[in-house]
N, C-alpha and C positions, 0 to 999 in steps of 0.2 A: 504494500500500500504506500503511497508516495505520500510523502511529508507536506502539514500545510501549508501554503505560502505566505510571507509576512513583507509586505512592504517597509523599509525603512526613510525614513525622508527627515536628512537630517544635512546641513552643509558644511560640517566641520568634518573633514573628511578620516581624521582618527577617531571620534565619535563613534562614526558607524563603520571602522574597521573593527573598530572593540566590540560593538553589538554584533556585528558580521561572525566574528569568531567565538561569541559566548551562545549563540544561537542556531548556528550552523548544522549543528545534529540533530537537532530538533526540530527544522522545517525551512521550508526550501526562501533561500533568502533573497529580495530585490531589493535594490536601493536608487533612490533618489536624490539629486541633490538642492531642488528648487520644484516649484509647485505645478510648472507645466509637464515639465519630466515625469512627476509623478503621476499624474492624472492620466499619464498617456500609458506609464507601466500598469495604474488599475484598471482600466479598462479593455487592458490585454488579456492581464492576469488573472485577475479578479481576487486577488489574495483574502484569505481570511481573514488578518490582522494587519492591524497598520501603525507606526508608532508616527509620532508626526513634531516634529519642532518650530516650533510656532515663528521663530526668527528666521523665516529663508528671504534668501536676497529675487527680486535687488533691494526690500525693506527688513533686511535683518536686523535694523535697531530697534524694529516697533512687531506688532502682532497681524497686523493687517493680511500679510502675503499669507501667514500661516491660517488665520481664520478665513480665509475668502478659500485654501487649500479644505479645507474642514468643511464648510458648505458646501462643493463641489463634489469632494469625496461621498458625503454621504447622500448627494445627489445620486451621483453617479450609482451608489450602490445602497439604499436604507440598511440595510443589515450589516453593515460595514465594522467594525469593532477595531475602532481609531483609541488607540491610550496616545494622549500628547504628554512631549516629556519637555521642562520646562526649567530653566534657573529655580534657586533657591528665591527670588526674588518675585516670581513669574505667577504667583500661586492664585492672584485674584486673575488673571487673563486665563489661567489653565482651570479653572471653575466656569467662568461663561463659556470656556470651549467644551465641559460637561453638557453646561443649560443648552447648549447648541447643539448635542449630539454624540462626543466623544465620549466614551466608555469610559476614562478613567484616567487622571493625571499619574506623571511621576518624575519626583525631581531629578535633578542633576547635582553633585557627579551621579552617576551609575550604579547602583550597588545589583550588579548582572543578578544575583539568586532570588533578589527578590523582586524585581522585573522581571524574570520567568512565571512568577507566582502571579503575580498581575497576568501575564499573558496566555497563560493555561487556565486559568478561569474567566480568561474574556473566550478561549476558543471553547472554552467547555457550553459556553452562552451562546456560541454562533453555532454552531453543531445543534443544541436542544432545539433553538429557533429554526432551524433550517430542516432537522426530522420531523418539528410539528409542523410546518407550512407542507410538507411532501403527505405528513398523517391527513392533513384539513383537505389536499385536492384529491386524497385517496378516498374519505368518505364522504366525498362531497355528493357523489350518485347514490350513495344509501337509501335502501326507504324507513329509516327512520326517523324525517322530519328532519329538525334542529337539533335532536340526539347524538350529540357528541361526546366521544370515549373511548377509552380503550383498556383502561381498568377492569380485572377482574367484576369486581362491583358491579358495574354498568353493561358490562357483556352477560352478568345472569339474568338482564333487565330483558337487555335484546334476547337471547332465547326462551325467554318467558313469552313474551311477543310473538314471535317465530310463532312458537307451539300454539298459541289459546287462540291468535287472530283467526285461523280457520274454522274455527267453530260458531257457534251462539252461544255460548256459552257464558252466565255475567261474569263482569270480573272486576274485582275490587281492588283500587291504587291504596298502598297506601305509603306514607311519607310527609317530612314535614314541608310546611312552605316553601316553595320556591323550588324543589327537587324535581320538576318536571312534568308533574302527574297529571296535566291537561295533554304535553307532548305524546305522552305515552300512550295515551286512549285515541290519538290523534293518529300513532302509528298503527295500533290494534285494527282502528277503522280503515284505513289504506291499504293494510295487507289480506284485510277479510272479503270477500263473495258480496259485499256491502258495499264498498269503495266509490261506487258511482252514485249511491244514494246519499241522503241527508246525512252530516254529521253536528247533530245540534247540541250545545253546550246550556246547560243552568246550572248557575251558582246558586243552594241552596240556602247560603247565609249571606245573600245580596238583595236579596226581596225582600219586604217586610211578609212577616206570615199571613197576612189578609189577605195577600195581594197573589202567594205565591201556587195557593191550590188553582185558581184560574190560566196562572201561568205556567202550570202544568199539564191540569187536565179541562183547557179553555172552558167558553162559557154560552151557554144558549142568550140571544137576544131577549132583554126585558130581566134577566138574570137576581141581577143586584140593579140600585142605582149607578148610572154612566155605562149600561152593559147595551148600547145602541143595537149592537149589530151580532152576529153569529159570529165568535170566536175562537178555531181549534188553537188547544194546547201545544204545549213542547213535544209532547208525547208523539200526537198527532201529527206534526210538523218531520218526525222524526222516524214516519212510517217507512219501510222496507230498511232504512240506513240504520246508525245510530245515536242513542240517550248517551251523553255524559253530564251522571249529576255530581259537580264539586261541590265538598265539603258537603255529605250525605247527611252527616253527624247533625247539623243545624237543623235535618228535617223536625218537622212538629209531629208528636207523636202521632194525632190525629191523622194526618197524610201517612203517614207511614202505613197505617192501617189498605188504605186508597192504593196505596204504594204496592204494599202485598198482595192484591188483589191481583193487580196490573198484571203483575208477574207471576203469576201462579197462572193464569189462564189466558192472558194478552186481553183483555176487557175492561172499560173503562167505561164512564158515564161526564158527557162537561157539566160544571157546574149548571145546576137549574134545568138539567137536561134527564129525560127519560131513556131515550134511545140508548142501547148496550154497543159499542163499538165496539167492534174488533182490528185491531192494531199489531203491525209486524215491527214489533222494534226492541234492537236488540240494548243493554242498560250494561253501561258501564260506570261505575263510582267510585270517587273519590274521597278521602282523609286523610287529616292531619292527625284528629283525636284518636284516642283509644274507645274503641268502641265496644269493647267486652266491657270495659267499666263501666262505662254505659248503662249498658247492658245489666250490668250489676242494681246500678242504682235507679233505674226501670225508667230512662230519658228514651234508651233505644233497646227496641222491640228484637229480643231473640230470632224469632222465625223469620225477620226482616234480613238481619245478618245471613243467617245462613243461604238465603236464598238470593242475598246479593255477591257472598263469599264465595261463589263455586270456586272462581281460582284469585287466588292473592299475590300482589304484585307487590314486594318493595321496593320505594326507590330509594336508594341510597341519599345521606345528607355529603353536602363538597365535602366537607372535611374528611370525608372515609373513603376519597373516592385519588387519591393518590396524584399521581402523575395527570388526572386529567384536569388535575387546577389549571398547572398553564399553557393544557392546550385547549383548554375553555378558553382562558384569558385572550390568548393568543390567536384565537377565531375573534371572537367578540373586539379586538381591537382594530383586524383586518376589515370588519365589516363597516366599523362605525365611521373609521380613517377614511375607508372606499366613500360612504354616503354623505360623510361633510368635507369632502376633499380638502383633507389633512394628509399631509407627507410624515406620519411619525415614524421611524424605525423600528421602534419596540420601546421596552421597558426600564428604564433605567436601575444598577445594581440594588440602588435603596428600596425604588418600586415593587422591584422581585422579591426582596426578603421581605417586605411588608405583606403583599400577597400571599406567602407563605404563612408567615407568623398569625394572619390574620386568622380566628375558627369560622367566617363566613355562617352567621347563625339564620340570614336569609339566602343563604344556599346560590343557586347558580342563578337563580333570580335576581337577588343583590351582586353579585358580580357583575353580569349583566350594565345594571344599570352606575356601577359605580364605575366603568370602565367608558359607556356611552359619553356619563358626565367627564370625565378625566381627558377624552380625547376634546371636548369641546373646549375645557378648561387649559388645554396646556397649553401652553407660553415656549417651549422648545421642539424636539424632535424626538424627543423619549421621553414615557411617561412614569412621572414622578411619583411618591407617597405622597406629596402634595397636594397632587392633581387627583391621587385617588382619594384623598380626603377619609382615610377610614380611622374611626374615633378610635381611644384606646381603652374606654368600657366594650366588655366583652362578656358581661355576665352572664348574659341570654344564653352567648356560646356555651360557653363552661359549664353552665348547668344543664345539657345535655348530654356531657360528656362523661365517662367514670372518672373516678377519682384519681387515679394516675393518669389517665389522660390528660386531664384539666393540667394536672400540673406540670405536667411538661408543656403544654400549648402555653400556660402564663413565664413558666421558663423560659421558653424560645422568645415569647415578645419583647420580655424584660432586655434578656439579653441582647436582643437584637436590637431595639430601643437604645439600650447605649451603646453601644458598637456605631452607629445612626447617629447618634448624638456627638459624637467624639472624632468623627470623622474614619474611624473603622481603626485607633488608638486604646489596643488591648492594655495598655498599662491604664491610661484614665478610665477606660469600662470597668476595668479591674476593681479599682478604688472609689467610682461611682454605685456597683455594686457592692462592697465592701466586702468582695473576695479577692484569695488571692492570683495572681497571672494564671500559674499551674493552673487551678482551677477553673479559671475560667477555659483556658483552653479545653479541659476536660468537659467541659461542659456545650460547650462550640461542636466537640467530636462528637459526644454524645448525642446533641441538636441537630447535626448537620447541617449548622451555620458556616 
């Protein structure tokens, strides 16, 4: 396997004889001595990494040549993983050439082992970003909707799918907010003998309950007051296709009764109405809640469950769901970048350990939406913790979690938080923590920080 390419662009030309030879085994090496030269070897090459010094001629006293090299470059290539390496002096210019894009400063002089360390974790970044974008146009002809994954987790979801969609068979979601459980009924209806027919959605805890038995099982003209005209229900509406009722749990006991009927024999009655219809429609439901407690404390009707429970779907919450955090993220920012023509690259280092660190207690839902806003919000070309704005109460999360979970997930933020705070300055995280270095390092390994 051939070694990755690294552009060096730097015009002191012992500079990058030194980098030449401290790097040379480790991947295949181009150099540059000024910003045209450069542009013209990425564009050939396409290297992985790029290191970039901000002083090239003919303006090597100021930053100008090397930031107008930084915009071009990561024109030229978004995914590009630029560390600019800068004087001891140079530190607030090698910061807006982050806000602008570049992966990651480092001063000068040299210290060669640990700019390898820098650069093996910027290609460790271009490699993940580069199998998820290969993963996203691999399942981009899926028929599972928006259901993106590759997790264990999420693959028991898809052959659950697989298997019940050809049936009639009901089938109950369950999962909490934001896990998918509309998608999911969404995929069941497209892979089933159904697919051309209606697939109708009602939210059982979105109607007020007066309102919701008419908008289930419609209503004869003259009905109630305001009932002008002859109107079928959802039910109705959702003949030969199918019923998705979210959040079942809300039903009112009373319906529920209505409910059981429905499905025991496909017959129904609209409100105010005598005629018995008969309806071909297949009911899929959804929850958050526990419904055997329920069940228990007699909100929800036994014989209901079971006859909506033929087969039971869980969806997993993000947090259990591994590796397909940031290839969610990483879809969901391609999309949002694509719809408000935003050039961002990706994610910036802090960005990513915050996405991590984060237990996402509204699920892929809240990511979603806190990535939508981030890409609107951001001021650069990678998006920030900033821009993803995620608070640092996290309680909702935690209290879904066991008890050694929990505390590793507030171990990680903590630690990640100063590490974040300190500029990634293990001796001050150390003492901000009031552990000691060892320690924390042991704790980094343990984390996978």
């Amino acid at each position: 396997m051939n070694n990755p390419k690294i552009l060096l662009i730097e015009d002191d030309p012992a500079i990058r004889t030194e980098m030449r030879w401290a790097l040379a085994s480790d991947y295949e090496v181009f150099e540059a001595e000024d910003r045209e030269a450069a542009l013209d070897i990425a564009r050939r090459e396409e290297p992985e990494l790029v290191t970039l010094d901000l002083g090239l001629p003919p303006a090597a006293d100021d930053t100008s040549e090397g930031m107008l090299a930084l915009e071009q470059l990561i024109e030229a290539d978004p995914s590009a993983k630029v560390v600019v390496v800068t004087g001891q002096d140079g530190k607030e210019h090698a910061l807006k050439a982050v806000e602008s894009g570049a992966y990651d400063f480092f001063p000068k002089p040299i210290a060669v082992q640990e700019l390898k360390v820098v650069l093996k974790r910027a290609l460790h970044l271009k490699l993940l970003e580069s199998e998820n974008a290969q993963l996203r146009d691999g399942l981009a002809g899926k028929p599972f909707e928006e259901m993106i994954g590759r997790s264990a987790q999420i693959e028991r979801v898809f052959t659950s799918i697989r298997k019940v969609a050809g049936s009639d068979a009901p089938v109950l979601l369950v999962g909490e907010s934001g896990t998918g459980k509309e998608l999911a009924a969404k995929a069941i209806h497209n892979r089933s003998p159904r697919s051309k027919k209606p697939f109708v959605v009602i939210n059982c805890g979105a109607i007020p309950s007066e309102l919701l038995e008419s908008e289930l099982f419609g209503h004869e003209k003259g009905a109630f007051t305001g009932a002008h005209i002859q109107r079928p229900g959802r039910i109705e509406r959702a003949h030969g296709g199918t019923l998705f009722l979210d959040e079942i749990g809300e039903l009112p006991i009373v319906l529920q009764v209505k409910l059981l009927r429905f499905l025991q024999d496909g017959q129904m009655e609209r409100v105010g109405g005598r005629e018995v219809i008969q309806v071909d429609t297949r009911v899929i439901a959804a929850t958050n809640q526990d419904l055997r407690h329920q069940m228990g404390e007699g909100t929800f009707r036994e014989d209901l469950y079971y006859r909506l429970a033929v087969v039971v779907i869980t969806l997993p919450p993000l947090r259990d769901r591994g590796e397909d955090l940031f290839l969610l993220a990483n879809t969901f920012l391609s999309k949002y970048a694509g719809e408000n023509g935003r050039k961002i690259a990706g994610f910036s280092r802090k960005g990513l350990s915050q996405i991590q660190a984060y237990s996402w207690p509204g699920n892929v839902r809240e990511l979603e939406n806190r990535i939508r806003r981030a890409v609107i919000m951001a001021s650069g070309s990678r998006i920030t913790g900033v821009d993803l704005d995620l608070v640092a109460s996290e309680s909702n999360g935690y209290e879904r979690m066991g008890l050694q979970e929990a505390k590793e997930a507030l171990e990680r933020r903590l630690v990640q938080h100063a590490l974040d705070r300190n500029e990634g300055n293990k001796t001050r995280a150390a003492e901000e923590l009031h552990i000691s270095r060892p320690t924390l390092y042991d704790l980094m390994k343990k984390l996978s920080i």
